[in-house]
ROMITOR-316347 format. One line per 2 residues: their letters; for each residue x negated, y negated, z of N, C-alpha, C. Coordinates in Angstrom, 1 decimal. Example, Ala and Ser with C-alpha at 12.3 -4.5 7.8 and 13.67 -1.06 7.14 Angstrom:
as = -13.2 5.7 7.8 -12.3 4.5 7.8 -13.2 3.3 7.8; -12.8 2.2 7.1 -13.7 1.1 7.1 -12.9 0.0 7.9 $
//
This chain:
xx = -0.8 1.2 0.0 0.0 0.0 0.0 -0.9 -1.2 0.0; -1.4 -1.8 -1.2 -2.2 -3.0 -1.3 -1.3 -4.1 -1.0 $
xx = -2.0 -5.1 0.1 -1.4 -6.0 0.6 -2.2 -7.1 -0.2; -2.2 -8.7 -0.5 -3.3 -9.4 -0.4 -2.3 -10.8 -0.2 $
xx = -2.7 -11.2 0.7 -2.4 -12.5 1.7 -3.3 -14.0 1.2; -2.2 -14.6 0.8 -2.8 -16.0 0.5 -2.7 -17.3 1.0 $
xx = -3.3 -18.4 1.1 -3.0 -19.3 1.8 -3.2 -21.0 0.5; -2.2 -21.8 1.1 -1.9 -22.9 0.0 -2.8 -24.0 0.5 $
xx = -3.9 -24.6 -0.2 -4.2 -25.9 -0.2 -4.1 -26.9 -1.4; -3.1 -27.4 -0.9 -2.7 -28.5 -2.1 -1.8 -27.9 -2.9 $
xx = -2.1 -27.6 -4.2 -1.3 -27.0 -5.0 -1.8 -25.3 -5.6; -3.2 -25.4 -4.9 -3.7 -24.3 -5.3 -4.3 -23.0 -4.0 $
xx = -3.8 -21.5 -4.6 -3.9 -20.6 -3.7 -4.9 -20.1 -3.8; -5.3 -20.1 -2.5 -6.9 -19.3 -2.1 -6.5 -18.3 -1.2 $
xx = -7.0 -16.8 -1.2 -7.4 -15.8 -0.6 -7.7 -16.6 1.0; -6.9 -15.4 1.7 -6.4 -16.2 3.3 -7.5 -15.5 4.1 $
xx = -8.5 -16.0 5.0 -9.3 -15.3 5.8 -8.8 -15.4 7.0; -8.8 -14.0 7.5 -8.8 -13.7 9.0 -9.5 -14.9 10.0 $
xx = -9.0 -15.2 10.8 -9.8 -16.1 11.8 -10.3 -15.0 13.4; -11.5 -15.4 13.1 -12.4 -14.8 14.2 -11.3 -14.8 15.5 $
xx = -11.8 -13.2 16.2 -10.9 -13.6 17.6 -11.6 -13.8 18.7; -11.1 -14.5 19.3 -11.6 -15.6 20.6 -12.7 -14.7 21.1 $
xx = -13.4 -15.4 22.0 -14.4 -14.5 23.0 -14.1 -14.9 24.1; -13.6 -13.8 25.3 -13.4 -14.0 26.3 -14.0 -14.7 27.5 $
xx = -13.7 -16.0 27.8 -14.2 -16.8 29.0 -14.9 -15.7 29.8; -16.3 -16.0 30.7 -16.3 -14.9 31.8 -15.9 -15.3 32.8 $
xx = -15.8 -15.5 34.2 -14.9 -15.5 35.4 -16.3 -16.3 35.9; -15.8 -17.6 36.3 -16.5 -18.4 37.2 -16.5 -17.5 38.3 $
xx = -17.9 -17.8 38.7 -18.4 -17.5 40.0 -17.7 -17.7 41.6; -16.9 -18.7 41.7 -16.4 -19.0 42.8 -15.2 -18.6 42.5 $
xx = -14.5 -17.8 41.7 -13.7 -17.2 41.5 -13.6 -15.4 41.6; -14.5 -15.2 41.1 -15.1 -13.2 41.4 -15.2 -13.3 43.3 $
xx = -15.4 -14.3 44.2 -15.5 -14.3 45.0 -14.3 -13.9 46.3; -12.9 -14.0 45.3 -11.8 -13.8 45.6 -11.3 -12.5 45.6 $
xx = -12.5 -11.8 44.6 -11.9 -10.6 44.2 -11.7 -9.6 46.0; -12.3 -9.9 46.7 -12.5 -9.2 48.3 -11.3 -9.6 48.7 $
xx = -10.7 -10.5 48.9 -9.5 -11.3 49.2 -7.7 -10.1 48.7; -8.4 -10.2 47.3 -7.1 -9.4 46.5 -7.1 -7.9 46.8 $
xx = -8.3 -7.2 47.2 -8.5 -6.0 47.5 -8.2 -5.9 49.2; -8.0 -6.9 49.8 -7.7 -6.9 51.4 -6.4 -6.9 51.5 $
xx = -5.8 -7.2 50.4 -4.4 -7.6 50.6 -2.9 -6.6 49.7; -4.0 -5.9 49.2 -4.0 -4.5 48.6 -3.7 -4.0 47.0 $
xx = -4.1 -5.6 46.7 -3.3 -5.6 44.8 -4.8 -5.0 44.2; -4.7 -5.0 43.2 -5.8 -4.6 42.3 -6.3 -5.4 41.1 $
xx = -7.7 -6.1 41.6 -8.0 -7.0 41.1 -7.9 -6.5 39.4; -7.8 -7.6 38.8 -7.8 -7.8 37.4 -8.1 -8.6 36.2 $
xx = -9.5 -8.8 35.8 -9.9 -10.0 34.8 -9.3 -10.1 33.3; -8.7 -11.1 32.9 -8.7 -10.8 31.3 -8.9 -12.4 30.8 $
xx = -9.5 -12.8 30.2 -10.2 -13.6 29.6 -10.0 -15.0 30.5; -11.4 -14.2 31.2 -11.5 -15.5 32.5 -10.6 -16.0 33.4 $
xx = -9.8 -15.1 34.1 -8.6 -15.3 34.7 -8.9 -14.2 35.3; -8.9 -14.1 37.1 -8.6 -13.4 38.1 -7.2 -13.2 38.5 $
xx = -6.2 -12.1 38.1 -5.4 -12.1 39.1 -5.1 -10.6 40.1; -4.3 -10.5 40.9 -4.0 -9.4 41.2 -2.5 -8.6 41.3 $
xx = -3.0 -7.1 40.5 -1.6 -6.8 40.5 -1.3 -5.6 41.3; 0.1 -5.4 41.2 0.8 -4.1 42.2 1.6 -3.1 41.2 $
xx = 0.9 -2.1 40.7 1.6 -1.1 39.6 1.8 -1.8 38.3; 0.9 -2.4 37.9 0.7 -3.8 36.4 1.3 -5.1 36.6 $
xx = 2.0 -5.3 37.9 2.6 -6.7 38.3 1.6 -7.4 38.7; 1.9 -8.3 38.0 0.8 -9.7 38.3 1.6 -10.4 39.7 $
xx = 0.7 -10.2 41.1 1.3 -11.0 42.6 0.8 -11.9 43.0; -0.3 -12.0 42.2 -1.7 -13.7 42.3 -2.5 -13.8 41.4 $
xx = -2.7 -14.6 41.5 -4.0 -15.5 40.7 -4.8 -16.3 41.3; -5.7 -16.2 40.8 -6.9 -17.4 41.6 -7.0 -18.6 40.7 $
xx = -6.6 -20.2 40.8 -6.8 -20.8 40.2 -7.9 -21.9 40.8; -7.8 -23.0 40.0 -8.8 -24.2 40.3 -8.0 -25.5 40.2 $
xx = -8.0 -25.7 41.4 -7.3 -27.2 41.6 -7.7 -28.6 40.1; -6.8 -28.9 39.6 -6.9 -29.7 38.5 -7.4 -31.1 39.2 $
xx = -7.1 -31.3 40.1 -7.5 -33.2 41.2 -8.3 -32.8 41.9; -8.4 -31.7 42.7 -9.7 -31.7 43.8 -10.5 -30.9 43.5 $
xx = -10.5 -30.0 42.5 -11.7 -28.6 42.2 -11.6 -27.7 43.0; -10.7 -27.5 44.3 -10.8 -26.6 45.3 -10.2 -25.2 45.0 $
xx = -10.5 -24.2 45.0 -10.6 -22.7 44.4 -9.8 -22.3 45.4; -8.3 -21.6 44.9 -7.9 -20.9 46.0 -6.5 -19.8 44.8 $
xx = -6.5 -18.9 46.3 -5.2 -17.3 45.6 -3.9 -18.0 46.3; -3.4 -18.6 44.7 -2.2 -18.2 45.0 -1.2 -17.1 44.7 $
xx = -0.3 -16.9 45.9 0.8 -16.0 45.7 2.3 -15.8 45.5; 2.7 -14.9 44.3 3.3 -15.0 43.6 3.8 -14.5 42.3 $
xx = 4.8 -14.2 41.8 5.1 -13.5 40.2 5.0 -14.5 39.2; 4.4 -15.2 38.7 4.6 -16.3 38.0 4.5 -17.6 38.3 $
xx = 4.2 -18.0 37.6 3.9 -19.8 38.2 4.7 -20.5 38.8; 6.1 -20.1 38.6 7.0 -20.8 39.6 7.5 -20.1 40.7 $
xx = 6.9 -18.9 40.9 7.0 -17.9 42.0 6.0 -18.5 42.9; 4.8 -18.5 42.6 3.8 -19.1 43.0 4.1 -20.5 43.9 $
xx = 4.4 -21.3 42.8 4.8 -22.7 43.4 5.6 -22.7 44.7; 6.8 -22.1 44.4 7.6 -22.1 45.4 6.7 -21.2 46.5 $
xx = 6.3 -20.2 46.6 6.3 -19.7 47.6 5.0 -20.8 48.5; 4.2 -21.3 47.8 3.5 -21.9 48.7 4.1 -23.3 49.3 $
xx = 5.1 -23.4 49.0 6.1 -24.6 49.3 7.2 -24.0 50.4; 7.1 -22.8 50.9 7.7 -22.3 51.4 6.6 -21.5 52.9 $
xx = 5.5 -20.8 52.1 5.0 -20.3 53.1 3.7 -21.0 53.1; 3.0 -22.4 52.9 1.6 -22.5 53.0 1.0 -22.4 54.2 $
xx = 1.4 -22.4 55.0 0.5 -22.0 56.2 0.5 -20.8 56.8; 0.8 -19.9 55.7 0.8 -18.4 56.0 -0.8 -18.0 56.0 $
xx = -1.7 -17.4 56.4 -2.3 -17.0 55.7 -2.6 -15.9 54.7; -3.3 -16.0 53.7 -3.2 -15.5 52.4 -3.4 -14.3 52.5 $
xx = -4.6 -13.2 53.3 -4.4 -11.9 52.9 -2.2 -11.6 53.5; -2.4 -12.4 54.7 -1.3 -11.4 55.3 0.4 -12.0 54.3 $
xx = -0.1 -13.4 53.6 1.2 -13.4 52.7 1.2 -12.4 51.6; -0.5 -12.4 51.1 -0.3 -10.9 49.7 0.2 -10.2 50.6 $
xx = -0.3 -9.8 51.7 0.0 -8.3 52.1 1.7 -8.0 51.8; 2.5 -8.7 52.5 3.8 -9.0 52.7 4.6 -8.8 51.0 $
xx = 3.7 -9.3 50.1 4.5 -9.6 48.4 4.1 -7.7 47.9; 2.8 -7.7 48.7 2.2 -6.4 48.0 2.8 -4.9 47.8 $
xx = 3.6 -5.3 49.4 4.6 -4.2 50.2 5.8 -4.3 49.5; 6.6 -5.0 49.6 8.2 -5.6 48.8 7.7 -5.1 47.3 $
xx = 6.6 -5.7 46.8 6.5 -5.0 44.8 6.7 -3.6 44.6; 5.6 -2.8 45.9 5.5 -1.8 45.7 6.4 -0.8 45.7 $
xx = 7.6 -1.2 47.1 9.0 -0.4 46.9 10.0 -0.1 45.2; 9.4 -1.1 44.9 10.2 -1.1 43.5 9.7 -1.0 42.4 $
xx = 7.9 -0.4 42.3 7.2 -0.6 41.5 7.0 1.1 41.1; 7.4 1.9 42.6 7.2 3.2 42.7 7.9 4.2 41.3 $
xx = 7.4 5.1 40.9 8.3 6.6 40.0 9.6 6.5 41.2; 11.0 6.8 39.9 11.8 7.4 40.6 12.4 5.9 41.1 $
xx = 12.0 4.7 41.2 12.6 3.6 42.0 14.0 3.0 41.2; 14.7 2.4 42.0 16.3 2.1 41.1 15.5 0.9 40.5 $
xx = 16.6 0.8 39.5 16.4 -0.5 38.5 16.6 -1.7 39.4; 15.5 -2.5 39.4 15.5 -4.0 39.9 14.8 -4.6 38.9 $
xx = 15.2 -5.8 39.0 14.3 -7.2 38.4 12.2 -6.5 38.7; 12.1 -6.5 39.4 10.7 -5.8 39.7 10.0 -5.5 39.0 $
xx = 10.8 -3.9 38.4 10.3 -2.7 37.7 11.0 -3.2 36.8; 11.5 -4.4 36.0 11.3 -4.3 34.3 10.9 -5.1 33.8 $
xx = 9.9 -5.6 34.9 8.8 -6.9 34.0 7.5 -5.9 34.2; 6.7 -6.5 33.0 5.1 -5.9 32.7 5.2 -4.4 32.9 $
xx = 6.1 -3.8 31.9 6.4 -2.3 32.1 5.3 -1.3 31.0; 4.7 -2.6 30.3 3.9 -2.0 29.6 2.0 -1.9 30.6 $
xx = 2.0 -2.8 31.7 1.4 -2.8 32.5 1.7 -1.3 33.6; 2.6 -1.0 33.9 3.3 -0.1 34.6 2.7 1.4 33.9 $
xx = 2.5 1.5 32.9 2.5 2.7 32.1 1.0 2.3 32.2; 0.2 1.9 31.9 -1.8 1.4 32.1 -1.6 1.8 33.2 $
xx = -1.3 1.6 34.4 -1.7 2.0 35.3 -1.3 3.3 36.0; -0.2 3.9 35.2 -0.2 5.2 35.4 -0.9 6.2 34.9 $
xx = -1.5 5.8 33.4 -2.3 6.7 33.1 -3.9 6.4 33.7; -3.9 5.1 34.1 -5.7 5.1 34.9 -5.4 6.3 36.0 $
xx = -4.5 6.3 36.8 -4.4 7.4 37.7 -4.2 8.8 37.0; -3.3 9.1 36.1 -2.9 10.4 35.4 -3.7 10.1 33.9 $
xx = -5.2 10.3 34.0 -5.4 10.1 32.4 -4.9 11.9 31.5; -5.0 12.6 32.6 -4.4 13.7 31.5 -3.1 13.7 30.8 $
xx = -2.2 12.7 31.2 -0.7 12.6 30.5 -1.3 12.3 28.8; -2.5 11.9 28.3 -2.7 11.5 27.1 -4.2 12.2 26.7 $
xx = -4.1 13.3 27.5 -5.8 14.2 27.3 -6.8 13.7 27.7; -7.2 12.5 28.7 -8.2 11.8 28.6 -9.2 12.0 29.8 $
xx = -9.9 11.5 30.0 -10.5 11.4 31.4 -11.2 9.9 31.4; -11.2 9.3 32.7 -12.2 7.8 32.8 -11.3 6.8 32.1 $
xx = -10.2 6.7 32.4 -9.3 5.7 31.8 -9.5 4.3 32.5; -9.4 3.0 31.5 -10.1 1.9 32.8 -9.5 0.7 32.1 $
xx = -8.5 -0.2 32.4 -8.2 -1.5 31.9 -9.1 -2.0 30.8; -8.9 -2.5 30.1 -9.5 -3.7 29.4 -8.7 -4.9 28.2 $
xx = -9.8 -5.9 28.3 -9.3 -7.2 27.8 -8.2 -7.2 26.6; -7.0 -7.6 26.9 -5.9 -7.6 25.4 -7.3 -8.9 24.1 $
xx = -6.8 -8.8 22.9 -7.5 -9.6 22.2 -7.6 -11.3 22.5; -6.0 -10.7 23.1 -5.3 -12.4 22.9 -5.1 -12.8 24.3 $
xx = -5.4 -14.0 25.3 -4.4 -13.5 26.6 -3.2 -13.8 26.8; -2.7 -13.3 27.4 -1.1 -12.7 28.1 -0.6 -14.2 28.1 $
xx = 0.8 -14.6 26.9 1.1 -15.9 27.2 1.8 -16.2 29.1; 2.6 -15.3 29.7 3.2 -15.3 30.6 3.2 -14.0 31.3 $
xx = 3.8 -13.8 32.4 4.5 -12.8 33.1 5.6 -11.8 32.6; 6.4 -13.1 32.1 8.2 -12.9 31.9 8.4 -11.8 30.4 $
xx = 7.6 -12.3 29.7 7.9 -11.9 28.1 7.4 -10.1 28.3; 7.8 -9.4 27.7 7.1 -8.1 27.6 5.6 -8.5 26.3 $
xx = 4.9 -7.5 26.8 3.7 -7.8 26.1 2.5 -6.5 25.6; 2.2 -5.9 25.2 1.0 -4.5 25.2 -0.3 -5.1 26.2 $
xx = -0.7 -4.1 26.5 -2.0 -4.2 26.9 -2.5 -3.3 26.8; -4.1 -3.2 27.0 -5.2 -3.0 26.8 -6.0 -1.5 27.7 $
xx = -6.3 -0.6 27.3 -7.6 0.5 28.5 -8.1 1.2 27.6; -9.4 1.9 28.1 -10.1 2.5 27.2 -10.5 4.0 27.9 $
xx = -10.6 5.2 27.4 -10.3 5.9 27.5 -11.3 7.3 27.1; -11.7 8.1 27.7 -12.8 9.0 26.9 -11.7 10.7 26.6 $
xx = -11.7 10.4 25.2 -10.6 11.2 24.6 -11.5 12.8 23.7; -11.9 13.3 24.1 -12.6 14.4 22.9 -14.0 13.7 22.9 $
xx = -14.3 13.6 24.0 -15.8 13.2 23.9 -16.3 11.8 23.4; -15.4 11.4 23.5 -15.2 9.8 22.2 -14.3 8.6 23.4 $
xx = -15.2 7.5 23.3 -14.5 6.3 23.9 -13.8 6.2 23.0; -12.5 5.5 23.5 -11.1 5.0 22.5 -10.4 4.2 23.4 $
xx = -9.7 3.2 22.4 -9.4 2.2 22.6 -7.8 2.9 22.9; -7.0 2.8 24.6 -5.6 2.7 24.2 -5.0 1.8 24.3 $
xx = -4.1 1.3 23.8 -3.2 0.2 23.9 -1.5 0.8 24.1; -1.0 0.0 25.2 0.2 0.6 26.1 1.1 -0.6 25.5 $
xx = 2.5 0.4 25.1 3.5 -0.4 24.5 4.8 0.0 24.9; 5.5 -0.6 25.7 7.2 -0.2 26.0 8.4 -1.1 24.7 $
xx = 9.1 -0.1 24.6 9.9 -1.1 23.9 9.2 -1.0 22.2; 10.5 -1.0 21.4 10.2 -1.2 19.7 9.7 -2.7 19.4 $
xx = 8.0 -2.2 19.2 7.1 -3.2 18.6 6.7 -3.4 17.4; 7.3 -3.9 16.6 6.5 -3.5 15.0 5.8 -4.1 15.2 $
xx = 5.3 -4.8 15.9 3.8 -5.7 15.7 2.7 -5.0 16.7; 3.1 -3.9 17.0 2.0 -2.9 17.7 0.4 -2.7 17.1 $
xx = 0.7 -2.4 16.0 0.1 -1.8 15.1 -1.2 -2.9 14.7; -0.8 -4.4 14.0 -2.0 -5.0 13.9 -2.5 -5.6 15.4 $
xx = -1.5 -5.7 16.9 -2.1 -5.8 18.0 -3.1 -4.8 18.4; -2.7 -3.4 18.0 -3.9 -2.2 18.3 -5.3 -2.7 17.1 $
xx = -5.1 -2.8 16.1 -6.5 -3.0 15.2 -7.0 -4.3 15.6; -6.7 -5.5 16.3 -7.2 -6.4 16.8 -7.8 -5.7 17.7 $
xx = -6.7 -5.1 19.2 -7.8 -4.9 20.1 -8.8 -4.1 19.9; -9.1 -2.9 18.7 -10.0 -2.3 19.0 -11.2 -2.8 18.4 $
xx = -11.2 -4.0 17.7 -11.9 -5.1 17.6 -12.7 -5.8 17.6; -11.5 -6.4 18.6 -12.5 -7.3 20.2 -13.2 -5.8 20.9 $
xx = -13.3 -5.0 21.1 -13.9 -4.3 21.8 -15.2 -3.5 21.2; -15.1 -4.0 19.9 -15.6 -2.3 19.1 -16.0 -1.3 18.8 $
xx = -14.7 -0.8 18.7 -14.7 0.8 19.0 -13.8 1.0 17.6; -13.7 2.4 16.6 -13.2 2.6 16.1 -11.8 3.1 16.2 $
xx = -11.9 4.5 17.1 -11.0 5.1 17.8 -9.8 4.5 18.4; -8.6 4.5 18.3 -7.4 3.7 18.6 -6.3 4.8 19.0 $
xx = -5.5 4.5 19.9 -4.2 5.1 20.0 -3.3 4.3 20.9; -1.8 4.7 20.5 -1.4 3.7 21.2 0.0 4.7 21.6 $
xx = 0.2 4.2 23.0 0.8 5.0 24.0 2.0 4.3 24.5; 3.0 5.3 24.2 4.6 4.5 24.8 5.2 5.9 24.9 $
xx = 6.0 5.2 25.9 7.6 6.3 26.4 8.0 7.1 25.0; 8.7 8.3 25.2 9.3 9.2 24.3 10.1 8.4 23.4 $
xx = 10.9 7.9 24.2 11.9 7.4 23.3 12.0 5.6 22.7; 10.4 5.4 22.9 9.8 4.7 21.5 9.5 4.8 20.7 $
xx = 8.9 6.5 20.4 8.0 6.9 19.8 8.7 7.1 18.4; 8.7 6.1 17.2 9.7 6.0 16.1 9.2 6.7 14.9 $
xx = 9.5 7.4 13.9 8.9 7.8 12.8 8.0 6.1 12.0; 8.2 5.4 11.8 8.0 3.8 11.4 6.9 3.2 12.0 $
xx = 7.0 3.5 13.4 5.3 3.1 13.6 4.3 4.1 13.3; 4.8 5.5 13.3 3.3 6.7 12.7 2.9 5.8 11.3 $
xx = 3.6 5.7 10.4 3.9 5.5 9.0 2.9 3.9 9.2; 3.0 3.0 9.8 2.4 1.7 10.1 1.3 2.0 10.9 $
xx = 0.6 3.0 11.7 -0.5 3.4 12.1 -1.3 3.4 11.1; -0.7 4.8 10.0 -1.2 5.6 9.0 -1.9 4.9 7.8 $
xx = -1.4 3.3 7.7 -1.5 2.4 6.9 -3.2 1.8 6.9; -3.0 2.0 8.8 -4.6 1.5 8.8 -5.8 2.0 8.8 $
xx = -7.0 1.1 8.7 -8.5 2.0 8.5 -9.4 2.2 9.7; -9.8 2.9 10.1 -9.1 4.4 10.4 -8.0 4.1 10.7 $
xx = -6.8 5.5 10.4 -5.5 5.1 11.4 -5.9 5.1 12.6; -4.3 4.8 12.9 -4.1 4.7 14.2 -3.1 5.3 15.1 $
xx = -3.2 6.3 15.6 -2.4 7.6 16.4 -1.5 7.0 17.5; -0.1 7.7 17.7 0.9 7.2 18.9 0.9 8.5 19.5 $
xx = 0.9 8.5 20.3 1.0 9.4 21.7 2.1 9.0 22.7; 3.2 9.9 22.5 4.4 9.8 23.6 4.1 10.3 25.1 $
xx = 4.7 10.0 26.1 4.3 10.4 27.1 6.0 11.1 27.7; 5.9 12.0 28.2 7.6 12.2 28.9 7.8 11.4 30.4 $
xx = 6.4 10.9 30.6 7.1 10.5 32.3 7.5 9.4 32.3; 8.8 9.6 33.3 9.3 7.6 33.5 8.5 6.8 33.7 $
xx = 8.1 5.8 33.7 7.5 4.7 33.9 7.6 4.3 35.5; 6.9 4.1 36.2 7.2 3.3 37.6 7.7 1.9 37.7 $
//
């Protein structure tokens, strides 16, 4: 299936080039410093392009930012920036391991296999699935399963989104990429991330009942393809 993509300047079409993809910020130093902080309070720290946060079963419950007026480096807690806000408008003189502790406990009841449907468990569900297989890498054959950088970062919390782990599959690092929900745009997200990382090897991992004849066919398209692997377990 020859594609060829053009772009208009003026009145005349020129051959459209790929634009380079970003290179990930590395994590200021007075920032990694928080990572003790997020591990005390029992989330699991998490970098992706220069951004510390911490999560509970792929839920983002903090971030460490930097004061825009004073420069002063601190974890706030919270699902989102307006989770965040409020809660320190609500609890700032908490202190912070024992307010994560508190957000860490409440996520986790509803982050758990098996847990009823809440608001909780249906945000970052493609997060939810990464972190089930870093614990269970044999649900997808693997062993040494380990987060890594999406290409692009994560515009929000709220939106569903894929993300990023790599994986030693048949003797071979491979790039997985975790996807809930019918994505047709899986497919060039997986050939970016394996990219940014470079690795040839790709597969991309979702629930049974995403697994569509239409993305194999849109894998298949690419060089090397790119393989879907269903999983049967619910999601946490």
């Amino acid at each position: 299936m020859p594609v060829t993509v053009w772009r208009v300047d003026g009145r005349v079409l020129l051959p459209a080039a790929a634009e380079p993809l970003p290179i990930p910020p590395t994590l200021p130093d007075d920032h990694r410093s928080m990572i003790a902080i997020i591990l005390a309070g029992g989330a699991d720290p998490v970098v992706e392009h220069g951004v510390l946060t911490g999560e509970v079963h792929g839920l983002e419950v903090c971030r460490v930012v930097t004061d825009a007026e004073t420069g002063e480096v601190r974890l706030e807690v919270g699902i989102g920036a307006h989770d965040r806000e409020t809660f320190q408008l609500l609890h700032g003189d908490r202190p912070t391991i024992e307010a994560l502790a508190s957000v860490v406990r409440t996520v986790a009841t509803h982050r758990r296999a098996g847990a009823v449907g809440h608001p909780l468990n249906r945000l970052a569900q493609a997060r939810a699935l990464r972190t089930r297989l870093i614990s269970e890498p044999a649900l997808i054959a693997a062993t040494d399963v380990v987060a890594a950088e999406p290409p692009l970062p994560r515009r929000n919390v709220k939106d569903p989104a894929p993300c990023v782990a790599t994986a030693v599959r048949d003797a071979t690092r491979t790039v997985v990429v975790c996807s809930v929900g019918v994505d047709l745009d899986i497919v060039p997200f997986a050939v970016d991330a394996r990219a940014a990382l470079g690795r040839d090897h790709c597969i991309v991992v979702v629930p049974r009942r995403d697994d569509l004849d239409i993305q194999h066919r849109l894998g298949a398209l690419a060089s090397p393809p790119i393989a879907f692997v269903p999983i049967d377990r619910a999601l946490a």
